[in-house]
C-alpha positions in Angstrom: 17.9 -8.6 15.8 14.3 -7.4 14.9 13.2 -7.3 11.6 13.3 -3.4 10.4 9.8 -2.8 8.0 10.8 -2.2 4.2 10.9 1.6 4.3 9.2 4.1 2.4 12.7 6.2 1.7 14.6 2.4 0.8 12.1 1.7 -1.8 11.7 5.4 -3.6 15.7 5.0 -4.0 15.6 1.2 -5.6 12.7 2.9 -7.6 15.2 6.0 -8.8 17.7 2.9 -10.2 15.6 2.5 -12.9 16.2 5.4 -15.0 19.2 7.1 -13.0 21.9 7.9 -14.2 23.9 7.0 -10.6 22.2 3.1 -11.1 22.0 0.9 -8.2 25.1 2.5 -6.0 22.4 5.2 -3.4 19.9 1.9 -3.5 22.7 -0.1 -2.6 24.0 2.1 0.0 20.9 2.7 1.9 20.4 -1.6 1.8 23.8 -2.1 3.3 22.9 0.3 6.1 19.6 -1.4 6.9 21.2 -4.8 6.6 24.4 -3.7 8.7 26.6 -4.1 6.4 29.3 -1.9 5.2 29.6 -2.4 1.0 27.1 -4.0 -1.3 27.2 -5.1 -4.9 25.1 -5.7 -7.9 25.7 -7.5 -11.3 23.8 -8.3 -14.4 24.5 -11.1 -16.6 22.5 -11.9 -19.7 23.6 -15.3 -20.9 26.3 -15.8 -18.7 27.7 -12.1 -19.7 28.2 -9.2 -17.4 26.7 -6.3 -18.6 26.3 -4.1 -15.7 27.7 -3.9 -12.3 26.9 -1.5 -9.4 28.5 -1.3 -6.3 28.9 0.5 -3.0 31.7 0.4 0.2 34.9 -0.4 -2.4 37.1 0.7 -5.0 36.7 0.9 -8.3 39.6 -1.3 -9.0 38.6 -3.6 -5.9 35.3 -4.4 -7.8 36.9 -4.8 -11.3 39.3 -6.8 -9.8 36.7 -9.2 -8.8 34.7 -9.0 -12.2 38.3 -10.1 -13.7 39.8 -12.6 -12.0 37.3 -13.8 -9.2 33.8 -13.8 -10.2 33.6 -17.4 -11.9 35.3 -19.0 -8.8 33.4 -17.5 -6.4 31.8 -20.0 -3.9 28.8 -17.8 -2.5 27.6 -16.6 -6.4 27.5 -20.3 -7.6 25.8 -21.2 -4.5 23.4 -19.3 -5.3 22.5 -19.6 -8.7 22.2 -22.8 -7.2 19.1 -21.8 -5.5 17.5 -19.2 -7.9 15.6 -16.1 -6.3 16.2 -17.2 -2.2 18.5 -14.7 -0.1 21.0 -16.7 1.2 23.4 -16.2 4.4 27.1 -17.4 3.6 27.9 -19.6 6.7 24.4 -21.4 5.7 25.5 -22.7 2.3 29.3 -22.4 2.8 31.4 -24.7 5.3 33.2 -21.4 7.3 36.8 -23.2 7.2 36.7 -24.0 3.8 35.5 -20.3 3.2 38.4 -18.7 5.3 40.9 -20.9 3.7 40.2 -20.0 -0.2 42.0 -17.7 -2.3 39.0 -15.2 -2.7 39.0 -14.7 0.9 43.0 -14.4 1.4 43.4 -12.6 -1.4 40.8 -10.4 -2.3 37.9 -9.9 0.4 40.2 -9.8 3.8 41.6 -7.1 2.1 38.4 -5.0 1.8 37.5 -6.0 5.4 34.4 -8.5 4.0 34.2 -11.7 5.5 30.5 -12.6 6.2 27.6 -12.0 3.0 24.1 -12.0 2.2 23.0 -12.8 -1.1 21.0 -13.7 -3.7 21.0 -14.7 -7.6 17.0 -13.6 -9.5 15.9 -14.2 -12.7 14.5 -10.8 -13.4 14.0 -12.1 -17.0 14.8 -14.9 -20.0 18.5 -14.8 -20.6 18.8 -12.3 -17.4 20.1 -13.2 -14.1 20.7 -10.6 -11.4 23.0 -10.8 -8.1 23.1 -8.7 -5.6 25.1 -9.4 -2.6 25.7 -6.8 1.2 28.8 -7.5 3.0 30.1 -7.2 6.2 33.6 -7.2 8.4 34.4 -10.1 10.3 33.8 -8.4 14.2 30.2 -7.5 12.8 29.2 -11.6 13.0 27.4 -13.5 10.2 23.9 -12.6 9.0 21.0 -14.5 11.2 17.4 -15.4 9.6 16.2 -11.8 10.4 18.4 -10.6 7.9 17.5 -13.3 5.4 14.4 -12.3 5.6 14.8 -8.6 5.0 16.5 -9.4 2.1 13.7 -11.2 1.1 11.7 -8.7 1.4 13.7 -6.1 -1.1 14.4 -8.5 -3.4 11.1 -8.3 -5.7 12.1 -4.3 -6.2 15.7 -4.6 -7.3 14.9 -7.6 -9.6 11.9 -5.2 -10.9 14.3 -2.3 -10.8 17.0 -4.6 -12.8 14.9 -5.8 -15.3 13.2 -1.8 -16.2 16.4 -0.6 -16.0 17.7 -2.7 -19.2 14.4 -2.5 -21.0 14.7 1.0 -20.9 18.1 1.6 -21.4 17.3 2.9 -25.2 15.4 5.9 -23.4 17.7 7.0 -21.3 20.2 8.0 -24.7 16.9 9.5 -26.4 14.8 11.8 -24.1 12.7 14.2 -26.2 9.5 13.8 -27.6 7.8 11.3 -25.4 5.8 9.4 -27.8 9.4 9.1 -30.0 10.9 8.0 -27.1 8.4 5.6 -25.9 8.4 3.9 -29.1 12.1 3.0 -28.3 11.1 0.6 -26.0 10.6 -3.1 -27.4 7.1 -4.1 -26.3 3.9 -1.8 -25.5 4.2 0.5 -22.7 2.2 3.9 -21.2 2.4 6.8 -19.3 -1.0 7.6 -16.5 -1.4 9.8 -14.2 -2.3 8.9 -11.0 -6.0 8.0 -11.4 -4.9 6.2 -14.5 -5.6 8.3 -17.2 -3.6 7.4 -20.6 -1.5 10.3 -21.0 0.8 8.7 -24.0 1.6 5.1 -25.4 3.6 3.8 -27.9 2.6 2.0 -30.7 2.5 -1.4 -29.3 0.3 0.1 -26.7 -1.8 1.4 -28.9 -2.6 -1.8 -31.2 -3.1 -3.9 -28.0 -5.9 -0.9 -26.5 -7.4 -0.5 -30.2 -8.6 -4.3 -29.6 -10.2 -3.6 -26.4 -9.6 -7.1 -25.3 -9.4 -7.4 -21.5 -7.8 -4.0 -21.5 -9.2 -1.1 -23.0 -9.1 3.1 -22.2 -12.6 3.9 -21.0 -13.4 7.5 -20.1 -9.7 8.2 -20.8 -9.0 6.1 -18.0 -6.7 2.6 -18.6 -9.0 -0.1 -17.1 -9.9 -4.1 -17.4 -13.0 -5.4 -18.5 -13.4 -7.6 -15.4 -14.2 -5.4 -12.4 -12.3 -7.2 -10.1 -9.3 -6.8 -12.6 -10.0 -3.4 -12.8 -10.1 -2.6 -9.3 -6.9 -4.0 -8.6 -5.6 -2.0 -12.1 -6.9 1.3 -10.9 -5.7 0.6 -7.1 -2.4 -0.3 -8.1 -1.8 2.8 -10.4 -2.9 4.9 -7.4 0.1 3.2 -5.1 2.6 3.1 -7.3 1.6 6.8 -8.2 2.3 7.9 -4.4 5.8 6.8 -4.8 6.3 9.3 -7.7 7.0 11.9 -5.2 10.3 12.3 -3.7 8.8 12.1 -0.1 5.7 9.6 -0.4 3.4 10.4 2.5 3.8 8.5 5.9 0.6 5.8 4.9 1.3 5.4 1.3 1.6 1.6 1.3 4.5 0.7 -0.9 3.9 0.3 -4.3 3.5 -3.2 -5.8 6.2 -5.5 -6.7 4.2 -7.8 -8.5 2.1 -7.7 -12.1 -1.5 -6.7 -12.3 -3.2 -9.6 -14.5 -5.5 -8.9 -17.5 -7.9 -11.6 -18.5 -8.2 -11.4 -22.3 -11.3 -13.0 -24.3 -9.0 -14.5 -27.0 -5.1 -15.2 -26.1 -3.5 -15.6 -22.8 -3.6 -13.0 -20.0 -1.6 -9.6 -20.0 0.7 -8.8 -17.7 1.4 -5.1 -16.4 3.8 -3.7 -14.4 3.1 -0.2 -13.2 6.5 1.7 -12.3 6.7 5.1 -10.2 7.9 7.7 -12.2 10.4 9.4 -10.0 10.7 13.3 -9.8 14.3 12.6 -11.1 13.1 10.4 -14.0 14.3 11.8 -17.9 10.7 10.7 -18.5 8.9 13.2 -16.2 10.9 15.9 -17.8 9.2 15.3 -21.3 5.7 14.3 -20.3 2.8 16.7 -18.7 3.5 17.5 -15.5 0.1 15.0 -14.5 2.6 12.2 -15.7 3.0 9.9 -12.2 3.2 6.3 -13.5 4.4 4.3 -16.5 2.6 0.9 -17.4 4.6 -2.1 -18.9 2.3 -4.2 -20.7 3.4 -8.3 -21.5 1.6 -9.9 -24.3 3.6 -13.2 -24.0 1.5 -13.6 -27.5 2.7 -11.0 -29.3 5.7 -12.0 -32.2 8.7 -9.6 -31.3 10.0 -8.1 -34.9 14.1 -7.5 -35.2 15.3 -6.0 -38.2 16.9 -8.3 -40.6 19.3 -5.2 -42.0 20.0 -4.5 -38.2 21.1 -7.6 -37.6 23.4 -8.1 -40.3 25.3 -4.6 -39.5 25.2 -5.9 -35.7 26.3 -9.1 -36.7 28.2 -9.3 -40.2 25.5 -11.8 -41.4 24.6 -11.8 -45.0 21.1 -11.2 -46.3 19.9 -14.6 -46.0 21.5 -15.3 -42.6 20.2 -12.2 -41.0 16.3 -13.2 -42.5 17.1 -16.9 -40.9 18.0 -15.1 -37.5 15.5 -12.8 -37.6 12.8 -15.8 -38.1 14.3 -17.9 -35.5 13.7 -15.4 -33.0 9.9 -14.7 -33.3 9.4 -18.8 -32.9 9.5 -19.8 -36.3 11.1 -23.3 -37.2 14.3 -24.3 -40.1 11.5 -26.3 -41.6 8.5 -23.0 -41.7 12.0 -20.6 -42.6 13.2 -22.8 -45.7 9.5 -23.2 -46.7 8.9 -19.7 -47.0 12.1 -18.5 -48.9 11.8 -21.5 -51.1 14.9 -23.2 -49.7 16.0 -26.8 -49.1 16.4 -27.1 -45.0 19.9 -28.5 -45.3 20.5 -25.0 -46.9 18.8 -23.4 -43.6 20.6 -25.7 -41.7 24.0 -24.2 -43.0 22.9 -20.6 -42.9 22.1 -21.1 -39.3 25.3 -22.8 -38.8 27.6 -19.9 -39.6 24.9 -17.5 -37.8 26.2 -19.5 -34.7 29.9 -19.0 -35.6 29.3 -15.1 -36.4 27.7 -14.5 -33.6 29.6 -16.4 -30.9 26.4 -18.8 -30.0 26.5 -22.2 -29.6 22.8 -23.9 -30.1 19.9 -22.2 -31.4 18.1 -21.6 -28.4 21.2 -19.4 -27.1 21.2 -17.5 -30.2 17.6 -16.6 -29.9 18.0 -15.4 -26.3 21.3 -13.4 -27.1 19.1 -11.4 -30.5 16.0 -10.7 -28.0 18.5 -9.3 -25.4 20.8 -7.3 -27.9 20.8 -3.9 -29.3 19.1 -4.9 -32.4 15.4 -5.4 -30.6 15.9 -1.4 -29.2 16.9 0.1 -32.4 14.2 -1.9 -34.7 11.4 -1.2 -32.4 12.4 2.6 -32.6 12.6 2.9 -36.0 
């Protein structure tokens, strides 16, 4: 078949995911269409846990059936988190007879009329891996290269989409004042308008801008210090700005899926991601009415602050063990931890071992992943 171009209409919808309360399921219906398939699905894990599935063309029941009893035996999901961020055709990586002879095919997807899929596992972040998968009936044939490719090709936007959509889930349970409600978020973001003018950022934003280090606001306007930087910045903001409208015009080219960099005089480069603010976004509906893009800034630098008190009420940790956690996960070591509180570090080392038991981890590193994903880094960086 010929390779369809991305389309302006497919990537507004993955765009709406991001803050909608419907999530992926209109994205995922308009990507089964243009793939030929007939259902799709989506699932988040963070650290091996689901946390939020989407899905289109089945039952609810169909879907948690899967989630239940099927997902960690499914051939074509560990085959591709095998192969990290590559769309994948099933009769590619899957022998067909050993496929039509397993119990997830007899038992579960003959039943919904799926036989042949085209997937894909993406990191979208650390701790974060995202599937998404478009199915088809058995009559319709396997999917070729041409579909591989196209999948490629929407990929970068839903594992975008994925990853916005969990770093904003605090906002979408607090739309008011939009400087309250950006200050939810964990890390520095802000709203433009579309010729990149700072309409609002949150505090973290505003410490980063205040050091007018690579990036700064200049004439109101967020820009780079390098003019190449900022040429790409200000371009960038104007294309993702054009898919803020529910119909983008005919030549808008489609936004960009990848981060603008920001070349910083001390420290490592920032990293912005500049996201379409849909006409359906909570956040348009609290901003001016010039609001058009929001800005996600990465300082892979900056030290992430949880709340020791938060974690203990999240956790059931005492004081001590909520102060060790909370230390552990902006990078500091048992030896820096015990130093500090005036400890011996065999003392740390038990602390940290009944953080592991409270909190259902197993080494330290998991533990650190599972506090930087969890509720405790939304609700300390709102407070």
């Amino acid at each position: 078949m010929a390779i369809r171009p991305l389309e302006h209409k497919l990537v507004g919808l993955i765009l709406d995911c991001v803050d909608s309360q419907a999530g992926f399921q209109p994205a995922l219906a308009a990507i089964a269409s243009w793939m030929g398939g007939h259902s799709a699905h989506s699932l988040f894990m963070r650290d091996g846990h689901l946390v939020e599935t989407h899905f289109h063309g089945a039952t609810d029941a169909s879907f948690s059936n899967y989630e239940v009893h099927w997902r960690h035996q499914d051939p074509r999901l560990l085959a591709a988190m095998k192969n990290p961020g590559k769309a994948l055709s099933d009769v590619d990586v899957i022998e067909p007879d050993d496929f039509e002879a397993s119990s997830i095919y007899n038992d579960l997807l003959m039943l919904q009329g799926v036989r042949y899929t085209l997937f894909a596992c993406v990191s979208s972040s650390p701790g974060l891996m995202v599937g998404h998968a478009v199915m088809r009936e058995k009559q319709a044939g396997p999917f070729g290269e041409d579909h591989v490719r196209m999948f490629s090709e929407v990929l970068p936007y839903l594992q975008n989409a994925a990853y916005l959509r969990l770093l904003l889930e605090g906002m979408r349970h607090e739309i008011g004042d939009l400087r309250r409600t950006l200050d939810i978020v964990p890390g520095a973001v802000a709203v433009l308008d579309e010729a990149a003018h700072l309409i609002c950022a949150n505090t973290a934003a505003e410490q980063l801008l205040f050091k007018a280090d690579g990036l700064q606001v200049k004439s109101q306007k967020l820009t780079a210090d390098r003019s190449g930087e900022a040429q790409r910045l200000t371009a960038t903001v104007a294309r993702s700005a054009a898919f803020s409208e529910a119909t983008p015009h005919a030549s808008s080219e489609v936004p960009v899926h990848s981060p603008v960099k920001v070349t910083r005089r001390n420290g490592a480069p920032l990293s912005i991601l500049f996201v379409p603010l849909r006409p359906m976004s909570p956040l348009r509906g609290c901003a001016p009415r010039s609001a058009r893009v929001l800005a996600v800034i990465h300082d892979p630098d900056a030290a992430l602050l949880l709340d020791p008190q938060l974690i203990a009420g999240l956790h059931g940790l005492t004081s001590a063990e909520s102060l060790l956690a909370s230390a552990l996960a902006q990078g500091k070591t048992l030896a820096e931890f015990a130093e500090h509180r005036g400890c011996s570090e065999q003392t740390a080392r038990t602390h940290l071992k009944r953080v592991l038991e409270k909190t259902g981890t197993r080494r330290q590193a998991e533990l650190v992943r599972m506090l930087l994903g969890s509720a405790a880094l939304h609700l300390a960086n709102a407070r």
